[in-house]
PyMOL Python script that loads the backbone (N, CA, C, O; Angstrom):
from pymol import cmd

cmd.read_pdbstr("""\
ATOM      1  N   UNK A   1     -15.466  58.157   3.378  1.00  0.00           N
ATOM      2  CA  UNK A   1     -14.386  57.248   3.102  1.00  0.00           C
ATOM      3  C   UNK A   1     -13.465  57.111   4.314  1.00  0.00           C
ATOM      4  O   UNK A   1     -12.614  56.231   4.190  1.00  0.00           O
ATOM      5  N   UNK A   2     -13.457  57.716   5.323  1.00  0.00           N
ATOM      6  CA  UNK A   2     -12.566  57.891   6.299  1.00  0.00           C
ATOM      7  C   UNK A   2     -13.126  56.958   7.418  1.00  0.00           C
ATOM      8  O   UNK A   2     -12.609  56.060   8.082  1.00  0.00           O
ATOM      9  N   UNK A   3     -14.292  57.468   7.382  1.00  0.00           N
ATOM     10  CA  UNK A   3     -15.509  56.184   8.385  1.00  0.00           C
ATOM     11  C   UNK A   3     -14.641  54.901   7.961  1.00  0.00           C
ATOM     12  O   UNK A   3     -13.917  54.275   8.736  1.00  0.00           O
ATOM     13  N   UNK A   4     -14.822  54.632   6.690  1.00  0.00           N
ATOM     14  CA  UNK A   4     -14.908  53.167   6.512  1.00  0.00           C
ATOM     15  C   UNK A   4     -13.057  52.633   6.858  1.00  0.00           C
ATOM     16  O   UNK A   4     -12.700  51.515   7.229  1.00  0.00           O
ATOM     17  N   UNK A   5     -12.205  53.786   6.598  1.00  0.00           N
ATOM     18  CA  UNK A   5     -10.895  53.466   6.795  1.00  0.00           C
ATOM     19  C   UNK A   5     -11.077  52.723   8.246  1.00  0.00           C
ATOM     20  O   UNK A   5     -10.958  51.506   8.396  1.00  0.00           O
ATOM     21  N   UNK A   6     -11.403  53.710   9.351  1.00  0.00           N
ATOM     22  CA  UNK A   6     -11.114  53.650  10.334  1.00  0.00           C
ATOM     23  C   UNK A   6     -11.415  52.439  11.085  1.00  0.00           C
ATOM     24  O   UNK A   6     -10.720  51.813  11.885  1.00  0.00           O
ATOM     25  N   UNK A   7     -13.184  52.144  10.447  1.00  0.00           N
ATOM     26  CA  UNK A   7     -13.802  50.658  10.939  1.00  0.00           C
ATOM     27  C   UNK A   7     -12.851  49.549  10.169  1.00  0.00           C
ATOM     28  O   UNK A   7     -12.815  48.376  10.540  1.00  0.00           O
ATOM     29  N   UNK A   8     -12.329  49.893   9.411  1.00  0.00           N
ATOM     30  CA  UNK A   8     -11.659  48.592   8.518  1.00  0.00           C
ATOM     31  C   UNK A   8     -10.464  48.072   9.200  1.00  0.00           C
ATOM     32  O   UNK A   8     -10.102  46.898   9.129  1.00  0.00           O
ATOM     33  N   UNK A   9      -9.597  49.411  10.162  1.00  0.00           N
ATOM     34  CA  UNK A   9      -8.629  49.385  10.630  1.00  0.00           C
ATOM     35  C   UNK A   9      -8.693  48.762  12.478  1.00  0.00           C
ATOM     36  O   UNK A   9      -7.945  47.913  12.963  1.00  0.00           O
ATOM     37  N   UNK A  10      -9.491  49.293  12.983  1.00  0.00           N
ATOM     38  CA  UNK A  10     -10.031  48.975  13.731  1.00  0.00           C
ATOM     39  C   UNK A  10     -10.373  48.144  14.185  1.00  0.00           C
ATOM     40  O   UNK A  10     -10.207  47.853  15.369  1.00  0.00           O
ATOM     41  N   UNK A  11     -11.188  47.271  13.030  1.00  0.00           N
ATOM     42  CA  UNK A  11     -11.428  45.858  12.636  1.00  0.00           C
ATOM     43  C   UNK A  11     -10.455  44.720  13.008  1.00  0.00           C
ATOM     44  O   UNK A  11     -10.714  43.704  13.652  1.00  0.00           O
ATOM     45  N   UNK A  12      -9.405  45.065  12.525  1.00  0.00           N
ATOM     46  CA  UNK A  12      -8.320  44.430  12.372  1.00  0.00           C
ATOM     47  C   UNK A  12      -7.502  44.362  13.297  1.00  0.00           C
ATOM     48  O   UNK A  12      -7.055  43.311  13.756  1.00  0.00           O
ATOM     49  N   UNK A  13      -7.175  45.693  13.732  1.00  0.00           N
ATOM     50  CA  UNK A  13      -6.404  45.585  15.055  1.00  0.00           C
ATOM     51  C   UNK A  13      -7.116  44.663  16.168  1.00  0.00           C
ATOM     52  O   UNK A  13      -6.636  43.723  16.802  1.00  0.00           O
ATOM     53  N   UNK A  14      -8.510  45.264  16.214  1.00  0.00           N
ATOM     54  CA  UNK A  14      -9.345  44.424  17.591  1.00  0.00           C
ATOM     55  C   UNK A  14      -9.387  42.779  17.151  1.00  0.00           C
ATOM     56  O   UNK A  14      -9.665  42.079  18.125  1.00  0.00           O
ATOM     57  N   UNK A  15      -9.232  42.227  16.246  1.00  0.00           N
ATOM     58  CA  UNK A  15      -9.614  41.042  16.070  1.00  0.00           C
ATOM     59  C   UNK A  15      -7.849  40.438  16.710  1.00  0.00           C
ATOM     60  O   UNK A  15      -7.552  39.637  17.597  1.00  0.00           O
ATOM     61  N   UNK A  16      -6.806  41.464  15.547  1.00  0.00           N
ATOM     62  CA  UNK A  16      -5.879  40.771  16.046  1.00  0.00           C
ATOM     63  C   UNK A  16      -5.160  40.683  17.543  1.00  0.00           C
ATOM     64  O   UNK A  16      -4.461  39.804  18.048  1.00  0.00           O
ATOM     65  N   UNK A  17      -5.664  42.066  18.078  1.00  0.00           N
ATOM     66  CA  UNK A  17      -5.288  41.656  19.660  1.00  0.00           C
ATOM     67  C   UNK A  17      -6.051  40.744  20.420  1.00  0.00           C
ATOM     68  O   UNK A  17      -5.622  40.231  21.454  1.00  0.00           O
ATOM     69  N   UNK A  18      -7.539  40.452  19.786  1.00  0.00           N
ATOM     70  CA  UNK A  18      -8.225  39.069  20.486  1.00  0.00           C
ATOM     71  C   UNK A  18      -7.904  37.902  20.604  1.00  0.00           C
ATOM     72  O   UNK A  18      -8.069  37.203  21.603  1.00  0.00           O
ATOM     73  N   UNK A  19      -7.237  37.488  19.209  1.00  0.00           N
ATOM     74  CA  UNK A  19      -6.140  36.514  19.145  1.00  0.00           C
ATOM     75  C   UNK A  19      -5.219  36.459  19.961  1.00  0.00           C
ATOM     76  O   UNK A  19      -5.013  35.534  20.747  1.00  0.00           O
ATOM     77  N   UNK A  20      -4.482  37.619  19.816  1.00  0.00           N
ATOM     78  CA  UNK A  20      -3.169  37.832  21.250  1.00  0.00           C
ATOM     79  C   UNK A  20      -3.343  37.220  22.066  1.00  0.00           C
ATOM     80  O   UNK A  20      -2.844  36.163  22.452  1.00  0.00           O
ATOM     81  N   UNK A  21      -4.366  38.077  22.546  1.00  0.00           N
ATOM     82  CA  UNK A  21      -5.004  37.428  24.163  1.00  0.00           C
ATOM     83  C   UNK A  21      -5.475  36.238  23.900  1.00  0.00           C
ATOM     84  O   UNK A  21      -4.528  35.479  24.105  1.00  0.00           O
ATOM     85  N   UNK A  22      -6.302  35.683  23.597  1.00  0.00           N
ATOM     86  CA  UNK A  22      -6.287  34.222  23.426  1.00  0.00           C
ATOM     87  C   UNK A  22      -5.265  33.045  23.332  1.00  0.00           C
ATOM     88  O   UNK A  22      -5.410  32.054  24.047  1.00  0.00           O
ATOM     89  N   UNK A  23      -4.230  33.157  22.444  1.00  0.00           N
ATOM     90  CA  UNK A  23      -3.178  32.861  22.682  1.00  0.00           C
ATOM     91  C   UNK A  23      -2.461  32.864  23.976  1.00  0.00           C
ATOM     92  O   UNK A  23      -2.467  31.877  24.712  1.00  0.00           O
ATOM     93  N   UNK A  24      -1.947  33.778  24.213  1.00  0.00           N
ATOM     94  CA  UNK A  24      -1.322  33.946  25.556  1.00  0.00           C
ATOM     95  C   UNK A  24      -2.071  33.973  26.630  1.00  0.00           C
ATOM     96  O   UNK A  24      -1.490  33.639  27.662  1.00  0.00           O
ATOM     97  N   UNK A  25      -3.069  34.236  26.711  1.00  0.00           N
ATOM     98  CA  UNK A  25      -3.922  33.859  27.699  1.00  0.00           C
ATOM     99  C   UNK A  25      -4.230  32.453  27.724  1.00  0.00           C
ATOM    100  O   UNK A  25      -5.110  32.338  28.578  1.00  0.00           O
ATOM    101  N   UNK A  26      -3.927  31.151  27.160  1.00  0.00           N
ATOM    102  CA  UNK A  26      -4.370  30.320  27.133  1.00  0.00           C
ATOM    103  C   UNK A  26      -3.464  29.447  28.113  1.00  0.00           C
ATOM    104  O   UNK A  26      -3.756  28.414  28.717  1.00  0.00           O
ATOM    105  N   UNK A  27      -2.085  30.293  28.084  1.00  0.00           N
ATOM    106  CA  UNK A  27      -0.809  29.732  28.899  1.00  0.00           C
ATOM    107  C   UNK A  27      -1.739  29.919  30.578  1.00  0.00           C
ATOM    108  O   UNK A  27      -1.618  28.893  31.248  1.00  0.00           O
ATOM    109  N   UNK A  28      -2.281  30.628  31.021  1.00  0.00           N
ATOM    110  CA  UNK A  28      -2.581  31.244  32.259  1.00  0.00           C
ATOM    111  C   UNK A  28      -4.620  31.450  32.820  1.00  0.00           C
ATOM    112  O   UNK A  28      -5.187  32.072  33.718  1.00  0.00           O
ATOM    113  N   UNK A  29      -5.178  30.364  31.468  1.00  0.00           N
ATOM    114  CA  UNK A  29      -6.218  30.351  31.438  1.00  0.00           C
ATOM    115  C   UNK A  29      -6.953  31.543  31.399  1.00  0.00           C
ATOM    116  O   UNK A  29      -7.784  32.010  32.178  1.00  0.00           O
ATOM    117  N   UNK A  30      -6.644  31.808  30.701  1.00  0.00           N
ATOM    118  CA  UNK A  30      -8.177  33.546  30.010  1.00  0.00           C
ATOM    119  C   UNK A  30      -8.153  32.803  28.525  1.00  0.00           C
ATOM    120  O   UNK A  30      -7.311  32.331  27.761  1.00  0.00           O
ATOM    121  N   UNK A  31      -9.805  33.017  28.594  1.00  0.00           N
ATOM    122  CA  UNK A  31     -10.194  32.903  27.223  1.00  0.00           C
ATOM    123  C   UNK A  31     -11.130  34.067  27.248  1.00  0.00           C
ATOM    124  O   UNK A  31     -11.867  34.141  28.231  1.00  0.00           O
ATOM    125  N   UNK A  32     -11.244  35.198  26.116  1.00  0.00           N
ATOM    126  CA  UNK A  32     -12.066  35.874  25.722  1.00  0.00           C
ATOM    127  C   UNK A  32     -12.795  35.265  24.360  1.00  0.00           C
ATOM    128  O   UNK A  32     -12.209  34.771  23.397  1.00  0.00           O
ATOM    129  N   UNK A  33     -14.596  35.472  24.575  1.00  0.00           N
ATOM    130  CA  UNK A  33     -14.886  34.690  23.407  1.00  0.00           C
ATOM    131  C   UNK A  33     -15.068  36.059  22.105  1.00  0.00           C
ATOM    132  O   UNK A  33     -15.268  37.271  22.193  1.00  0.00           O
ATOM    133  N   UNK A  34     -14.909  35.273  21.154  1.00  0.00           N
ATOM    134  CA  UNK A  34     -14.228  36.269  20.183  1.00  0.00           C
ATOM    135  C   UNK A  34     -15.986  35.995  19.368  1.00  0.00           C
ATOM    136  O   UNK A  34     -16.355  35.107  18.599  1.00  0.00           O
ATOM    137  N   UNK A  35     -16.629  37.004  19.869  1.00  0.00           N
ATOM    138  CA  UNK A  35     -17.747  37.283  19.351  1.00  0.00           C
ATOM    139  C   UNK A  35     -18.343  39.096  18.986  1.00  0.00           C
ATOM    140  O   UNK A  35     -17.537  39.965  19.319  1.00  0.00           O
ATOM    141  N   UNK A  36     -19.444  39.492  18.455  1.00  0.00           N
ATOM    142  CA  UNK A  36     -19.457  40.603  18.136  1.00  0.00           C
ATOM    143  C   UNK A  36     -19.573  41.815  18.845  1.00  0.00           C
ATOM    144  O   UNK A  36     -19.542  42.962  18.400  1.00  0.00           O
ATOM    145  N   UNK A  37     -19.762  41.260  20.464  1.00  0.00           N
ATOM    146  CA  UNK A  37     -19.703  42.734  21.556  1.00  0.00           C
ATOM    147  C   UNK A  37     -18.398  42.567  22.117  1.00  0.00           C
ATOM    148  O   UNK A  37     -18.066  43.427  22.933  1.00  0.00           O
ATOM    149  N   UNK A  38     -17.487  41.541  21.833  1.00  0.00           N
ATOM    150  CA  UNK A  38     -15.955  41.687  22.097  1.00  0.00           C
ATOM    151  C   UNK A  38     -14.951  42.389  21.460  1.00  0.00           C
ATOM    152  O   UNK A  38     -13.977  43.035  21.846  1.00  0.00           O
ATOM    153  N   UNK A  39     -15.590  42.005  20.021  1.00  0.00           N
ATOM    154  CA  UNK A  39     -14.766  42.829  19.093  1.00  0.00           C
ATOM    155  C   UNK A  39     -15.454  44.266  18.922  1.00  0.00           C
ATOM    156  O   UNK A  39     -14.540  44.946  19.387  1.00  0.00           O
ATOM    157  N   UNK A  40     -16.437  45.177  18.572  1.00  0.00           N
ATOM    158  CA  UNK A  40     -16.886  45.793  19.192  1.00  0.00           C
ATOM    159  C   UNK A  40     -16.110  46.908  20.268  1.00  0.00           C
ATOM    160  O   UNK A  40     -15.434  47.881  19.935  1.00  0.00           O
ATOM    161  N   UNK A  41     -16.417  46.467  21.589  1.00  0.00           N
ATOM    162  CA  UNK A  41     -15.729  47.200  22.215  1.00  0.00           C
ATOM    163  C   UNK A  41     -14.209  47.076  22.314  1.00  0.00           C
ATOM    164  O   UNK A  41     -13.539  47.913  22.918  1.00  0.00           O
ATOM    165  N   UNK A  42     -13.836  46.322  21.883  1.00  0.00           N
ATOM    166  CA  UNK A  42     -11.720  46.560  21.542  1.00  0.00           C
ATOM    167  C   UNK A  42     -11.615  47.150  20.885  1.00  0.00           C
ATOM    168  O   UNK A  42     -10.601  47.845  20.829  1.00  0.00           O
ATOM    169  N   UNK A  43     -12.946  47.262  19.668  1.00  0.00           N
ATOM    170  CA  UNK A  43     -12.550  48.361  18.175  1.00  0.00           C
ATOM    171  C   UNK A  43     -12.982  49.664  18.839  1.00  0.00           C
ATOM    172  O   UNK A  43     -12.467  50.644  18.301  1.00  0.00           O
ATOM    173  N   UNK A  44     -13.696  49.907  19.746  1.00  0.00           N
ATOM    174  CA  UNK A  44     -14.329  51.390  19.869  1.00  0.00           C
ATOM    175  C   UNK A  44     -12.977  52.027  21.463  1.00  0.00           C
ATOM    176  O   UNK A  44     -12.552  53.167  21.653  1.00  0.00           O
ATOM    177  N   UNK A  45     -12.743  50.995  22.117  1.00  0.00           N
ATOM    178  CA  UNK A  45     -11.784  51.245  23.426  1.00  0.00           C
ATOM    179  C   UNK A  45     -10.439  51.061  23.238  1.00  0.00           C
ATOM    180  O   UNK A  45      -9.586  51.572  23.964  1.00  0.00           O
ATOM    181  N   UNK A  46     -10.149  50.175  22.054  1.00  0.00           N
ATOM    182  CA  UNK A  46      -8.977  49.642  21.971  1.00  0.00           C
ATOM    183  C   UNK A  46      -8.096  49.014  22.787  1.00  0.00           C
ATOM    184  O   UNK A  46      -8.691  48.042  23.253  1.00  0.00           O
ATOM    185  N   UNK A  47      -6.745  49.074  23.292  1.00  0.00           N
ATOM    186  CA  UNK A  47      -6.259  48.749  24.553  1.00  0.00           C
ATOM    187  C   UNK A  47      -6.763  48.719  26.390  1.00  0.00           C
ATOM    188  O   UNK A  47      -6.369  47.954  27.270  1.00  0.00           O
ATOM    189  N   UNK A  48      -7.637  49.727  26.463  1.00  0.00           N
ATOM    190  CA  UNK A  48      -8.061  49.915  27.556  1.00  0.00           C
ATOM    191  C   UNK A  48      -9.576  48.686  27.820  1.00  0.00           C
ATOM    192  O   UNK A  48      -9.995  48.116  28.828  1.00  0.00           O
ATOM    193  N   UNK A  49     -10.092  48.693  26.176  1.00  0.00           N
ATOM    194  CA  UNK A  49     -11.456  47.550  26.295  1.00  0.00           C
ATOM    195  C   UNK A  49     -10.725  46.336  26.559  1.00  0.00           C
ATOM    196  O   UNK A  49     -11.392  45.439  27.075  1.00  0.00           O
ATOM    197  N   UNK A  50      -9.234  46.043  26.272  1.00  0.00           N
ATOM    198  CA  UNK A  50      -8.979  44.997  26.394  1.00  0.00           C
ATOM    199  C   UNK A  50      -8.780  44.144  27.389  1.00  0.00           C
ATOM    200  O   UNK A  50      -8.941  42.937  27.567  1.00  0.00           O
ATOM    201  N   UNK A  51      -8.297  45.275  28.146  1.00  0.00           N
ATOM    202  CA  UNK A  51      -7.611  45.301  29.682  1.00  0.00           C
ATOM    203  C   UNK A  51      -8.980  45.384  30.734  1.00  0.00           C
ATOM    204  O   UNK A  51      -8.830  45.195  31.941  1.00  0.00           O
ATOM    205  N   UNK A  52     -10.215  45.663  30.185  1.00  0.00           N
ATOM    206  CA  UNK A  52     -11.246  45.721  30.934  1.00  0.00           C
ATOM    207  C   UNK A  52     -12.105  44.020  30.212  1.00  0.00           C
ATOM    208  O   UNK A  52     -12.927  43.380  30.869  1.00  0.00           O
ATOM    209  N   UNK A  53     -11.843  43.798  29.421  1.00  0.00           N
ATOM    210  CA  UNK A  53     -12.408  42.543  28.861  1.00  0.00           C
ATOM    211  C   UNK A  53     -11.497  41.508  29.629  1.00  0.00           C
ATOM    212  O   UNK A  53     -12.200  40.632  30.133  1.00  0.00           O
ATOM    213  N   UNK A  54     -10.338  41.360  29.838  1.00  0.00           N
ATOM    214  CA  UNK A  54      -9.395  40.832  30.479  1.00  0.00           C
ATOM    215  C   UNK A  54     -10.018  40.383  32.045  1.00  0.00           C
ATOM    216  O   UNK A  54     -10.316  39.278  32.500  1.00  0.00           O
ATOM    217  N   UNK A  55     -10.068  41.860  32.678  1.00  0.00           N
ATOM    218  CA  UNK A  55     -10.525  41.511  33.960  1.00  0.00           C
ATOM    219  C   UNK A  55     -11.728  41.223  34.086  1.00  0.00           C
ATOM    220  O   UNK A  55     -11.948  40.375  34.951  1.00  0.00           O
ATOM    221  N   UNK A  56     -12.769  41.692  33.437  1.00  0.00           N
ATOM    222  CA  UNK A  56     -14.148  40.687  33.299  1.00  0.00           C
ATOM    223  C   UNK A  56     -14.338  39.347  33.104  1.00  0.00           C
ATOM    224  O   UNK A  56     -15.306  38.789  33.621  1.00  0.00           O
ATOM    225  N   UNK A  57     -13.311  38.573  32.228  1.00  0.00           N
ATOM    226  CA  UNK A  57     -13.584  37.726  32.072  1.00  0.00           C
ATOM    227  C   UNK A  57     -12.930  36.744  33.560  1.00  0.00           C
ATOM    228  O   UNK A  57     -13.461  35.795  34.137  1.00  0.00           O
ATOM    229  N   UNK A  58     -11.518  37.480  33.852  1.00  0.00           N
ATOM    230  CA  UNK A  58     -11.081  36.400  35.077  1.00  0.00           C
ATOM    231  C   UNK A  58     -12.098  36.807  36.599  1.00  0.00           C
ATOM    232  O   UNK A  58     -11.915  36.085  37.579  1.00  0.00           O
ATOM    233  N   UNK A  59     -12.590  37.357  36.649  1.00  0.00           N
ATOM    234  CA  UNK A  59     -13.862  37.471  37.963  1.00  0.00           C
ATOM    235  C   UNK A  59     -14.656  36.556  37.871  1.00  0.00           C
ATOM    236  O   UNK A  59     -15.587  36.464  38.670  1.00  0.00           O
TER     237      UNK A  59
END
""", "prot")
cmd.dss("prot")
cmd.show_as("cartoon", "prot")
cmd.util.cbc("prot")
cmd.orient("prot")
């Protein structure tokens, strides 16, 4: 039951900081595409996948 907390939570956070970034990134052109190895690694890295999804995508 704790598994599933965590993916549920996880879930959620990573989707909603993809949005973030999308949003505000849209002012400064970053788009991350909000597909299942994006969300994925934001849910397993969290802040740090983001910040590495970030600079992957502007290279």
């Amino acid at each position: 039951m704790k598994i599933v907390k965590w993916v549920i939570k996880s879930l959620v956070i990573s989707l909603v900081l993809l949005f973030i970034i999308n949003f505000v990134g849209s002012y400064i052109n970053i788009n991350i595409p909000v597909n299942i190895i994006t969300i994925i690694t934001i849910m397993i890295l969290r802040l740090p996948g983001a910040i590495a999804l970030i600079i992957l995508f502007l290279i």
